[in-house]
C-alpha positions in Angstrom: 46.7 53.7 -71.6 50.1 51.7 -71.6 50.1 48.0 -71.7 53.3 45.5 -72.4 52.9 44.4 -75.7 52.5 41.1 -75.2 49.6 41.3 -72.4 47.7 43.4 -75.2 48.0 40.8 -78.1 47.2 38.5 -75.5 43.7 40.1 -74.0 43.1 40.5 -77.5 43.2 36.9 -78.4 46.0 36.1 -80.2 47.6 33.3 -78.2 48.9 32.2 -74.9 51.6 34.9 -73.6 53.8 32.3 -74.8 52.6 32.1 -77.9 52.3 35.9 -78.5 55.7 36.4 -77.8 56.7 33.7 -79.9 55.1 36.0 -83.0 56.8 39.3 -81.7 60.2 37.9 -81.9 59.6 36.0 -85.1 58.8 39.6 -86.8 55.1 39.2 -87.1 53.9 42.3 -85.3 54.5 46.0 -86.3 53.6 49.1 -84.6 53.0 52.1 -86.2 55.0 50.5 -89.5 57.9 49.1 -87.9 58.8 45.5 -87.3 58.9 45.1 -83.1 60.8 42.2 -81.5 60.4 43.4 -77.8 57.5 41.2 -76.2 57.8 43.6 -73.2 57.3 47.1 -74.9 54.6 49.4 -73.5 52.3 50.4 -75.9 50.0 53.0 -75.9 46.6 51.5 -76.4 44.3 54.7 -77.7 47.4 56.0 -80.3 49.9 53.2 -81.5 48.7 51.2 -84.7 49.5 47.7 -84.1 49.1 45.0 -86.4 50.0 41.1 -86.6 50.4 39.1 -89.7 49.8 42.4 -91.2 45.8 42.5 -89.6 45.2 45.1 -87.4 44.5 45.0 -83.7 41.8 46.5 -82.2 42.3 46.5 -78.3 39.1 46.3 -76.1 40.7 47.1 -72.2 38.8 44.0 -70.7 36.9 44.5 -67.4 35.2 42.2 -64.7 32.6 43.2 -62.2 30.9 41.2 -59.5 27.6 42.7 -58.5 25.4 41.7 -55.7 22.3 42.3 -57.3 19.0 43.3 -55.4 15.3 42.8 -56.7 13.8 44.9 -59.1 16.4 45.0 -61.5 16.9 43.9 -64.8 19.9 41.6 -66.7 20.0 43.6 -69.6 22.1 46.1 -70.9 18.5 48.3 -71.9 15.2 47.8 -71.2 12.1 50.5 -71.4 10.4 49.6 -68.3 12.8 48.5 -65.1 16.0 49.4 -64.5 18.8 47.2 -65.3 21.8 46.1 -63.5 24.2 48.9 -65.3 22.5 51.6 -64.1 24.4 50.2 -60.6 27.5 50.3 -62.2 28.8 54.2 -62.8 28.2 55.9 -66.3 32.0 55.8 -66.9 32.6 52.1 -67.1 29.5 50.8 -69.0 30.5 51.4 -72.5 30.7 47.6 -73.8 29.6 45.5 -70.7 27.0 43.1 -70.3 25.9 40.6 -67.9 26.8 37.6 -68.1 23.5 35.1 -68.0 20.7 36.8 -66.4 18.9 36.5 -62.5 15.1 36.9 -62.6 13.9 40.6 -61.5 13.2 39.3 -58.1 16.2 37.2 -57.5 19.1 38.5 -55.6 22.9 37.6 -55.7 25.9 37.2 -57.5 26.0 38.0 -61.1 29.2 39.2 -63.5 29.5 42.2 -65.8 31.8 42.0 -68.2 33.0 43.2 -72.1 34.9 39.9 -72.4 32.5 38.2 -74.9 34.5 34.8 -75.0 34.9 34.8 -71.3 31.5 35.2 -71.2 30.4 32.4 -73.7 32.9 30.2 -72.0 30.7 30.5 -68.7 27.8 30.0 -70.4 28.3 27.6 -73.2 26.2 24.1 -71.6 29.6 21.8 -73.1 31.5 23.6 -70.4 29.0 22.5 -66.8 30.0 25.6 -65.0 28.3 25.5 -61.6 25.8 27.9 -60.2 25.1 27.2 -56.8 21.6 29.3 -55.4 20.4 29.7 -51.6 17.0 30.0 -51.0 13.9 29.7 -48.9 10.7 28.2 -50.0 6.9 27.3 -48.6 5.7 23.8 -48.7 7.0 20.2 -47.7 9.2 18.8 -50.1 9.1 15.2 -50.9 11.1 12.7 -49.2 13.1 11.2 -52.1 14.2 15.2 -53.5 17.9 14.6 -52.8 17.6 11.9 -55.0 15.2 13.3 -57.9 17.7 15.9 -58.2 20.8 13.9 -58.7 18.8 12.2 -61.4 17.3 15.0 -62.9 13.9 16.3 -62.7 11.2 16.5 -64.8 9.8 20.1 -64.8 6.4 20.2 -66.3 7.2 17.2 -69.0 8.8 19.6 -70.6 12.4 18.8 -70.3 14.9 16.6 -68.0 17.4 18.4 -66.7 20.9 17.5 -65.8 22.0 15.9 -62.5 22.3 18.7 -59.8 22.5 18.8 -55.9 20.2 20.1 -53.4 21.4 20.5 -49.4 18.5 20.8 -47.4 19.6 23.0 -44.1 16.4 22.7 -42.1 14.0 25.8 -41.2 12.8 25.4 -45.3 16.2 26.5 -46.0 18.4 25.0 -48.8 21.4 25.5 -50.7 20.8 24.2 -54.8 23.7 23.8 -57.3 22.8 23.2 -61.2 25.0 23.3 -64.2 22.4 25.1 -66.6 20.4 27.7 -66.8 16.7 27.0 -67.9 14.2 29.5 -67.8 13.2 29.5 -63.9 15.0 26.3 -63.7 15.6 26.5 -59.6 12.0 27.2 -59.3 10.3 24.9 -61.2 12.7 22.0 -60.3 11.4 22.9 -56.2 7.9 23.2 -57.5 8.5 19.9 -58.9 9.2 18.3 -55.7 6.3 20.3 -53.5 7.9 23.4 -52.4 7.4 26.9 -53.8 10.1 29.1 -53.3 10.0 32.2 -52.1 13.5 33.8 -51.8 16.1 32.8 -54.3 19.8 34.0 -54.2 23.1 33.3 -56.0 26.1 32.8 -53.8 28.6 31.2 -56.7 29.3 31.1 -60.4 31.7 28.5 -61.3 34.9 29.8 -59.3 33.2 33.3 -58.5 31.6 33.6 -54.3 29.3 36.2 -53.5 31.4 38.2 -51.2 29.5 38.3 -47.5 30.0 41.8 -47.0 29.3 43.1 -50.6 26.0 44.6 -49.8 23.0 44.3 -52.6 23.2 46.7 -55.2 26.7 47.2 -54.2 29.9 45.6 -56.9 33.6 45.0 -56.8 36.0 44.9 -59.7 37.7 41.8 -60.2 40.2 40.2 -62.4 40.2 37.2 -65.0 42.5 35.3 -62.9 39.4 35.3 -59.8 37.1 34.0 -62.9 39.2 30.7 -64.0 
């Protein structure tokens, strides 16, 4: 595959596109032996040797998937008993990708498959809040104060507090629930908490990421970084 030179160092995590080309024209970067000082030369990704500051660059072709994932499938990249959420995705891409987080085996919704490893810890990392916003249906009467237990944070179980998140209450035991963590069955126990069960549970956004209406379960897109942040 050919890639400008820059947009490779770049991906790969060297700087800005800025900054990258910055180090090209200062003489920092060679390929196959020789001193390069065009930021916009193609190179070929799986045969040029390319180093900088005389380290070698190992390109990884980065790739984003969204996936409207159905029940009964797993987020892993193995597992001996279910299937998991690559065997959606054909054979051909799946070298290297992971999802990013996880949605219980019976909960539906949007989830990302990437190889980008600091994306994906950037998504995840608690310092950062990203926002996961959930529909779902439950059984039960919740309490009358829930809107406000949930911008306080709830405490599941005495076990833990979490963070401040919002829950929209659309009538006919409907509701729409954003957090900015991901504890283990944190959407669940947080309704239990407040005297509903729930019954369906679906993820419609991930930070900037929406569940596409007509993606159908078990069905994915590729996307690009840009749609991520």
């Amino acid at each position: 595959m050919k890639i400008r030179l820059d947009k490779l160092l770049a991906h790969s995590g060297y700087g800005t596109r800025k900054e990258v080309k910055e180090l090209i024209r200062k003489g920092y970067v060679t390929i196959n032996g020789d001193e390069i000082y065009n930021d916009d030369l193609k190179v070929d990704t799986e045969n040029d040797e390319i180093t900088i500051a005389e380290e070698q660059v190992n390109y990884v072709n980065l790739r984003y998937f969204l996936l409207n994932k159905p029940k009964g499938y797993i987020s892993a990249t193995f597992d001996d008993k279910y299937p998991t959420v690559l065997d959606l995705l054909p054979g051909s891409v799946i070298r290297g990708l992971f999802p990013v987080g996880r949605l219980d085996i019976d909960t539906t919704g949007l989830l990302l498959i990437t190889n980008d490893g600091k994306l994906a810890h950037q998504l995840l990392s608690p310092k950062h809040h990203v926002k996961k916003t959930y529909w779902l249906k439950y059984t039960g009467e919740l309490v009358k104060d829930t809107e406000k237990r949930f911008l306080e944070g709830i405490n599941i179980n005495n076990e833990y507090i979490t963070l401040p998140a919002q829950i929209e209450i659309l009538g006919n035991n409907e509701a729409y629930v954003t957090i900015e963590e991901g504890k283990y069955h944190q959407v669940k126990r947080m309704i239990s908490a407040c005297g509903g069960e729930v019954t369906e549970l679906k993820r419609i956004k991930f930070g900037n990421i929406e569940l596409k209406n007509d993606l159908k379960e078990g069905e994915y897109i590729e996307i690009t970084r840009k749609d991520i942040f």
